[in-house]
Structures are given as structure tokens and as C-alpha cells.
N, C-alpha and C positions, 0 to 999 in steps of 0.2 A: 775892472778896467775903467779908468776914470773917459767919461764921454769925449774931452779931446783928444784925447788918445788915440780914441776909437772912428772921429773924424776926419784924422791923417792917415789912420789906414785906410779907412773906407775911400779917401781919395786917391791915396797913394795903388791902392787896386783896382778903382775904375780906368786910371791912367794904365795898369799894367796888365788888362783887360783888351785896351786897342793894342798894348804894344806886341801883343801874342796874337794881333788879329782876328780875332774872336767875332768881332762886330765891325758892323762899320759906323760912324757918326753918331747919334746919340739913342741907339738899338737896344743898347745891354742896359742893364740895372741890377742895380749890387744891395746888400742890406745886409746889417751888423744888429744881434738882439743888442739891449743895451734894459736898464733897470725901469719898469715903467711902458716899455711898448720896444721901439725900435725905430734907428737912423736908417734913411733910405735913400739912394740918391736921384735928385730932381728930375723932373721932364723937360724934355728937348736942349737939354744941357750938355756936351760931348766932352767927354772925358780931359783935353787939355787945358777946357773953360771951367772945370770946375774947382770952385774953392770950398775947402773943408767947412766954412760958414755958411753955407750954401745948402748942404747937406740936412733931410725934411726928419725933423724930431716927430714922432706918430705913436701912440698906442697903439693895441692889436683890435682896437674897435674900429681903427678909423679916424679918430681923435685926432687934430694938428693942432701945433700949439698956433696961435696965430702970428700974421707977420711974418710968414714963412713962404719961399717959392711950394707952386705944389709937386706934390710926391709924385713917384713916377707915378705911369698909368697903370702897373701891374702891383700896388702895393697889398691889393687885394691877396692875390696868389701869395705875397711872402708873409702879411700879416696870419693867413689862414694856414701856413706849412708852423710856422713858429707856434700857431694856439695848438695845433696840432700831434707837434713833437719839438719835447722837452728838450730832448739831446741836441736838437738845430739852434746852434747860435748865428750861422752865418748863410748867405744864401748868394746866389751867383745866376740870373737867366741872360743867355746874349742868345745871336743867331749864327752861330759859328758853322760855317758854308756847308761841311759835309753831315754834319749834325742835322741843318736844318735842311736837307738833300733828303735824308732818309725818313725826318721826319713829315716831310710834303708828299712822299710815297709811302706814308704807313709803314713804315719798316722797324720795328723795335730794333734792337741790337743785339743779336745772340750772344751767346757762351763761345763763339769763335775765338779767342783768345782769353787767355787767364787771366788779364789784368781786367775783365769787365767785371769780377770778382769787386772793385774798386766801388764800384756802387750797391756792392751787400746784396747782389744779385745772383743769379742766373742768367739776367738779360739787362737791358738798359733799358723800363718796359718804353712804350709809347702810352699820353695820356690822349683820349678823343680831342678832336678841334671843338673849342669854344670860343665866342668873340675875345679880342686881347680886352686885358684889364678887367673883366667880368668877374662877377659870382661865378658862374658854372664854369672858367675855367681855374678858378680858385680852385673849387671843389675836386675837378678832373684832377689836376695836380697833383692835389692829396694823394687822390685814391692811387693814382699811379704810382706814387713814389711810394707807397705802404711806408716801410722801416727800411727803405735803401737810403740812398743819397744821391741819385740820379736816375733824369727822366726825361727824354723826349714830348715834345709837344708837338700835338701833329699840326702841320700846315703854318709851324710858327718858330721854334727852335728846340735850345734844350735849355734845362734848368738842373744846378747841382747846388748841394748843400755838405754841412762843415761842422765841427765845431769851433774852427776858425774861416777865419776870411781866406788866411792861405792855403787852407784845407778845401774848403769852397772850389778856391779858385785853380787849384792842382785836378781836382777831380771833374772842372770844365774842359780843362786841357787835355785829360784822358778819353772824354767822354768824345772830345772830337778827333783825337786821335785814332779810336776806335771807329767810328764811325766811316772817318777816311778809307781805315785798313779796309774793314767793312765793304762800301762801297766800291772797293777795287777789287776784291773778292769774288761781289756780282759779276763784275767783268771776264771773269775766267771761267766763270762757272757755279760761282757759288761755293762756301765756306764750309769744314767740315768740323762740328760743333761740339765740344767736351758735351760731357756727360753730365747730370746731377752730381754722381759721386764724386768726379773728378771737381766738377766745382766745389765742392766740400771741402774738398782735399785742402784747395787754393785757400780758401778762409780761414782753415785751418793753422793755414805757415802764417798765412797774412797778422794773424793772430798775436804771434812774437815776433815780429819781421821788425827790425830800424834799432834805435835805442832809446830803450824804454828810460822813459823820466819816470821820478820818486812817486809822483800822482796817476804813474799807469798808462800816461798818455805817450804818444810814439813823439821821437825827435825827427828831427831833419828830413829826408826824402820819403816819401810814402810810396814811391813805385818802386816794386824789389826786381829786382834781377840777379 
């Protein structure tokens, strides 16, 4: 994907990031792998101000090219999930309200519903609190997210990943969706949790679920019903 290309996305998502409510003001940060490192978008920059020129060209070392606004403060986190895993093209952290509810109470996200299946889990885990933008919560991240695609951050938000942006950003929207259901759950009583096997089960359909493109990859809506 030619890097303008992948600049219009990357804007055209941090826009449709506030427009799902996800964040408020310039909270979330998005990042697209790109040949060479990875586009990320800027600090203190709020989604309807940003232009696709704008958007911070970086190696996975750290590396900016100069003459560039600087990268968000969490580039750390997404540079180290990219060196990390091959399969992540695309990366997505905001603080989306009931996400970041459960994550300020330690609360991972159980197997309460089959679509948490969406993050190659069992659960949605929680990673420990480390300062934002840090090495050690780089590191938490990782460890958290193993081979899923989503993860809570405690006392901070949640982070998901893709191998596209839209994929990214679908599986933000689950993740808070979840969370909501979650947290309303609490309210009754507390939620009664599939099983390992049943979660198996769910991966299993999830497997061939949508229509499959010539390259294997799923099309159009990723949540089955």
C-alpha cells in the first residue's frame, strides 16, 4: 500500500474513532505498519485537526525522520506490539468509557459473551498499570496481548490490533461494546461465563465465518450473528 494511501486512512480513522466516541479530544492514537518502521498519529492533535501530512513517519527503533510534528506519547507501546508480532499491521488505543471503567477496576473481560472470542481469547486479558508512553507499559502490553488482538490497560484504557486499520478499529468497537455489556452484568449480579470448550467452539466457526477472499482473508463485517 503506497504510504499516501495509508495516510488518508490513517486520518480518515482517527476521525471515525471520535465519531464512534471512543475518546474524547486528542486521547486515542492510531498507527498503520508501513515499509521501514510505521505512520502514527501526532500528539495533542484531535482528530478533526488533523491532516494526513501531519501524520509522524518513525522506525520501530524510535527513529523520526526530521521536520516532523512529534509522535504520540504511546509510540513506544505500538512500535514494540509491531517488533513483536509479525501478523499486526494496524494498531488502535483510545479510552473508550466502559473499557476504561473496567480497566481502572482491574477487571479483565471474561468469556461472558461469544464475541470476546474477537480478541483470540478467552478473555479480554488486563495488562498491569505502567506510566503512559513508557518502556514498561510497552512491555505490559506485549505481555498482555500474547497472540490476541486485544487488551485492557489498567488505570488507562484499552488497546486493539488488526491486520488492517478497519480491522483495528472494529475490534476497538467490540472490545467496548463488551465491556459496556460487562459492566452492566456487574449490576445484576455478575455474568455467567462460557467455558474453554465453548470458547473453542466460537473460534472454531469464527474460522470460516463472512466471505472468504482468494488470499484467505475474511470480507466485509467481522461480527457473526
Amino acid at each position: 500500500m503506497q504510504t499516501d494511501t495509508v495516510r488518508c486512512a490513517l486520518q480518515q480513522s482517527y476521525r471515525r474513532l471520535a465519531e464512534l466516541r471512543l475518546g474524547t479530544g486528542s486521547s486515542g492514537n492510531l498507527s498503520q505498519r508501513v515499509d521501514g518502521g510505521m505512520l502514527i498519529t501526532p500528539s495533542g492533535i484531535e482528530p478533526g485537526e488533523l491532516r494526513a501530512e501531519q501524520l509522524v513517519a518513525m522506525s520501530l527503533d524510535g527513529t523520526a525522520a526530521p521536520r516532523q510534528l512529534r509522535p504520540s506519547s504511546e509510540w513506544r507501546m505500538h512500535a514494540a506490539l509491531y517488533r513483536a508480532r509479525a501478523d499486526v499491521h494496524a494498531l488502535v488505543h483510545c479510552h473508550s468509557r466502559h473499557a476504561t471503567v473496567l480497566a481502572c477496576a482491574h477487571r479483565p473481560i471474561p468469556a461472558l459473551h461469544y464475541m470476546v472470542a474477537i480478541a483470540a481469547s478467552d478473555e479480554v486479558p488486563l495488562a498491569p498499570y505502567a506510566t503512559f508512553g513508557s518502556e514498561e507499559l510497552a512491555a505490559a502490553a506485549v505481555t498482555a496481548m500474547g497472540r490476541g488482538r486485544a487488551c485492557l490497560l489498567a488505570n488507562h484504557g484499552q488497546l486493539a490490533a488488526g491486520e488492517t486499520l478497519a480491522q483495528a478499529l472494529r475490534v476497538a468497537v467490540e472490545v467496548e461494546e463488551l465491556a459496556a455489556i460487562y459492566w452492566g452484568s456487574l449490576a445484576i449480579g455478575g455474568a455467567q461465563v462460557l467455558s474453554a470448550q465453548q470458547m473453542e467452539a466460537v473460534r472454531a466457526k469464527f474460522a470460516g465465518y463472512g466471505q472468504q477472499q482468494a488470499n484467505g482473508h475474511q470480507g466485509g463485517n467481522t461480527r457473526p450473528d
